[in-house]
C-alpha positions in Angstrom: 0.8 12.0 3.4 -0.4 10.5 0.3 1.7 10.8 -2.8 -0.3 10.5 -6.0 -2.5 13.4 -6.6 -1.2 14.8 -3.2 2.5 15.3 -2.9 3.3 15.3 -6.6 1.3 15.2 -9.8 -0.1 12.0 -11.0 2.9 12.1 -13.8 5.9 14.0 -12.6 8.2 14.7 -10.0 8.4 16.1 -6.7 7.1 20.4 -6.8 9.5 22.9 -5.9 9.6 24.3 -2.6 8.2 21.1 -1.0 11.7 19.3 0.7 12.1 22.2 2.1 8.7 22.1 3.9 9.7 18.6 4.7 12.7 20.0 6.1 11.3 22.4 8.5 8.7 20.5 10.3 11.0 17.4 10.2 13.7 20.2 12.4 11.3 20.2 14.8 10.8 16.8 15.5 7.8 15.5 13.1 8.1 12.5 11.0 6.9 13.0 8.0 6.5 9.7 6.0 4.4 8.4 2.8 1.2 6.3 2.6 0.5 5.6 -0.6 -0.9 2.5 -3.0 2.4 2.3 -4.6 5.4 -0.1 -4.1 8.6 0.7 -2.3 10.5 0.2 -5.5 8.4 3.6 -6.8 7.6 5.3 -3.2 11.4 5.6 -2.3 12.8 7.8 -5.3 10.0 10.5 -4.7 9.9 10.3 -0.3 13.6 10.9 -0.7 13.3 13.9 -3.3 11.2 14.7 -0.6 13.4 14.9 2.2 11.5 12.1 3.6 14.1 9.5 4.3 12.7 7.2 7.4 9.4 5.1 6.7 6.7 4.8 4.3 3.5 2.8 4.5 3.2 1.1 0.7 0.7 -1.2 -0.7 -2.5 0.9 0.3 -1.3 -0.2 4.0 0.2 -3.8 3.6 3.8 -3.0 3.8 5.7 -0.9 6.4 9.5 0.0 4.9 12.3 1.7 5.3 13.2 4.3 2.5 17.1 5.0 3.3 17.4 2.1 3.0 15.0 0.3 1.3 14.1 -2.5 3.0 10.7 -4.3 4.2 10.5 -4.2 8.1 6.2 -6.0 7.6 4.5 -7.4 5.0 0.9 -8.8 5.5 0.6 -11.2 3.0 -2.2 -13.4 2.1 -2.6 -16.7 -0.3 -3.4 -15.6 -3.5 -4.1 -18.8 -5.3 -7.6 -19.0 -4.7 -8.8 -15.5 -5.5 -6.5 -15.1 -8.9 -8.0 -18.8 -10.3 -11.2 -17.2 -9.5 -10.1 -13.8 -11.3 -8.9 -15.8 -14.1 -12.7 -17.6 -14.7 -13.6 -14.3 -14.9 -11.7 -12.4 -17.0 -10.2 -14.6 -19.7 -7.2 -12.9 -21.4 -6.3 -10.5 -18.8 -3.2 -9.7 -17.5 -2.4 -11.0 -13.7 0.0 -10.1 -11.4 0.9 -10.2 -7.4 3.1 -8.2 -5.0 5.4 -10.2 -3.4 6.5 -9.4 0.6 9.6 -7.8 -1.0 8.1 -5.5 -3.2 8.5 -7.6 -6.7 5.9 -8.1 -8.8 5.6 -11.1 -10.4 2.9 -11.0 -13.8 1.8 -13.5 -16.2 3.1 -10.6 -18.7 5.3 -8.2 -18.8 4.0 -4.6 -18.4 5.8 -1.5 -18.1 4.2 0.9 -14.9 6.3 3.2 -13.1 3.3 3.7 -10.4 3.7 0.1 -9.7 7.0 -1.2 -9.6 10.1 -1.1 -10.9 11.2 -4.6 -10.5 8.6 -6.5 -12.7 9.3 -10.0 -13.9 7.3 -12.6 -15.8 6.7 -15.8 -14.3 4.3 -18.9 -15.2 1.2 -19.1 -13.7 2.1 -21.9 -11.3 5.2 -19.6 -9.9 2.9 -16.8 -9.4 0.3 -18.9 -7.2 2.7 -20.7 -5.6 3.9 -18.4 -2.2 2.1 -15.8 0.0 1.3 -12.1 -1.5 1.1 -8.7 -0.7 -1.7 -8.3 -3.3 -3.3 -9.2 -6.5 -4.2 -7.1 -9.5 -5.7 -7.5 -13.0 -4.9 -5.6 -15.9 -7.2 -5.4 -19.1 -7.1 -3.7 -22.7 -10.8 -5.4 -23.0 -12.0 -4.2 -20.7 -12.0 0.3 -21.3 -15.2 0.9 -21.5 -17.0 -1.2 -18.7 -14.1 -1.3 -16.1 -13.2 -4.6 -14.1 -15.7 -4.1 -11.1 -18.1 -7.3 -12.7 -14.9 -9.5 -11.6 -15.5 -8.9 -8.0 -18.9 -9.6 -8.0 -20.0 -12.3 -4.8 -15.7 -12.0 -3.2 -15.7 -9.9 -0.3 -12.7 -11.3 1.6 -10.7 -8.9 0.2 -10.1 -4.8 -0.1 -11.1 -3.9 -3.7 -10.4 -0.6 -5.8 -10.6 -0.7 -9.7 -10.4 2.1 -12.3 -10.2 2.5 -15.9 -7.1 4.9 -17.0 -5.4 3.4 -20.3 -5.9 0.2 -18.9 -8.8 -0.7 -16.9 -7.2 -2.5 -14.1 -8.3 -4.4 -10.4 -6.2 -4.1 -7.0 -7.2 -6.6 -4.5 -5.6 -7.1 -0.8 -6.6 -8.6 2.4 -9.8 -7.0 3.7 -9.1 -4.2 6.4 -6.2 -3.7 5.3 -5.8 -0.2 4.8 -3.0 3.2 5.1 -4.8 3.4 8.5 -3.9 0.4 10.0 -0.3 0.7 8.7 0.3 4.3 10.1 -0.8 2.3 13.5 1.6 -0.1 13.2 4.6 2.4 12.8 2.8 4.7 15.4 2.8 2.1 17.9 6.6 1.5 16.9 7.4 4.9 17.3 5.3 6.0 21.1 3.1 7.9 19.1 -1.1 8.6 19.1 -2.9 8.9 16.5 -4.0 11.7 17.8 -0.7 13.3 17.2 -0.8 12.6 13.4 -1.7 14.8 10.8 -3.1 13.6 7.4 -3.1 14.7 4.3 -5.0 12.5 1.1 -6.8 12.9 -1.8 -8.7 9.6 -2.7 -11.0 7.1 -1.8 -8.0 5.1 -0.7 -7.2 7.6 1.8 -10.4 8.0 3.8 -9.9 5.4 6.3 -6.6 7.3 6.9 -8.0 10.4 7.2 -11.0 9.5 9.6 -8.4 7.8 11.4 -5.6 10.4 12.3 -6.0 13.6 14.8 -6.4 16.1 12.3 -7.3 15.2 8.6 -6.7 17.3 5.4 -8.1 17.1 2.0 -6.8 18.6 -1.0 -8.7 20.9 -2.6 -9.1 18.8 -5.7 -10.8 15.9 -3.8 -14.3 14.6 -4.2 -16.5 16.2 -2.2 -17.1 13.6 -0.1 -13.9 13.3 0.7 -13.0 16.7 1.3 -16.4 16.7 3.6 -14.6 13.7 5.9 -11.6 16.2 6.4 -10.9 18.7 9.4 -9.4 21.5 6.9 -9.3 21.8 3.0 -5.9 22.9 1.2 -5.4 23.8 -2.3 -5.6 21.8 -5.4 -2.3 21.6 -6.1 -0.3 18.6 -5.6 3.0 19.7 -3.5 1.4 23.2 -3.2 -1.3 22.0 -1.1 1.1 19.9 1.0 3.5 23.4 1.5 0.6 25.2 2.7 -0.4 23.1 5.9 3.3 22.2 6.6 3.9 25.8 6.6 1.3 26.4 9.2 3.0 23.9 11.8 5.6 25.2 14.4 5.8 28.7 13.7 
């Protein structure tokens, strides 16, 4: 399941009522694990509040983990050098920064995100173009009004998602890349068919997931195209939506 918008609000903790959701399908034999855009540093507090406590998919698909413990079992990584001096041409001033296979993020200043990371460190530009990445992103306070999609203009090696919140910012990984092909990698590590998985998302970043597993859920407060891609609709709730499919399974 996705987190953000999904499994808990897109500022706050984990909703009552769903560990113990968790708990009851997990008695039975599912695994329920995350797939989300963030980094393990942030996915692992909230899949354990969870009850989740085996794997997660992080980095929009790029990373398979371990939440208890945290560690990194794959990281597709890519060279970044190229793409961020072309980023830099054009967007003067912003911020940059890269995942690293670890989970660190390395940034050419300091930012505070808790959706991102919590290990964040500054570096120069040479250290940050220097080894292999999980992904790029670009961060902007120029940039709130017309967004960062003019950056990506002509480069289509790469996955792209940009948004303007309080900062308008850029996300770039390796192209095809996605929470699909990362819940296919840990399927094929556990003997299980996609056709035995059950998804539940929310955004744009979770379609490919969606159209990929056996049964697909939307939450209510979707897009409609997205919610027209899913097998079922839940509620618009983050957590609440989640409670009500788990609680349909195994009965």
């Amino acid at each position: 399941m996705d987190l953000d918008g999904t499994l808990v609000p897109q500022s706050g903790g984990v909703p009552d009522g769903v560990a113990e959701a968790v708990a009851r399908v997990t008695f039975h034999g599912a695994h329920v694990v995350a797939a989300t855009g963030r980094s393990l540093s942030t996915t692992g507090p909230v899949a354990r509040e969870a009850g989740m406590h085996e794997h997660a998919v992080v980095s929009n698909g790029a990373m398979l983990v371990t939440v208890d413990p945290e560690t990194v079992i794959h990281a597709q990584t890519f060279d970044g050098g190229p793409l961020l001096e072309i980023l830099r041409t054009r967007v003067p001033g912003a911020t940059f920064g890269v995942e690293c296979p670890d989970g660190t993020f390395l940034t050419t200043q300091h930012f505070v995100d808790g959706g991102v990371s919590h290990h964040i460190r500054e570096v120069s530009w040479e250290e940050l173009t220097r080894d292999p990445v999980v992904r790029v992103i670009v961060r902007s306070y120029d940039h709130l009004e017309q967004g960062l999609g003019h950056a990506t203009e002509g480069i289509d090696a790469h996955s792209i998602a940009f948004a303007v919140t309080d900062v308008a910012w850029l996300d770039m990984g390796i192209k095809g890349v996605t929470k699909a092909t990362g819940l296919q990698h840990l399927c094929e590590r556990l003997g299980i068919d996609s056709s035995d998985v059950l998804a539940i998302g929310d955004s744009m970043n979770d379609l490919e997931m969606l159209d990929w597993a056996g049964y697909s859920v939307a939450m209510g407060s979707a897009r409609p195209a997205i919610q027209a891609r899913a097998d079922y609709v839940t509620g618009s709730e983050p957590g609440q939506g989640v409670i009500e499919v788990l609680d349909q399974l195994y009965r």
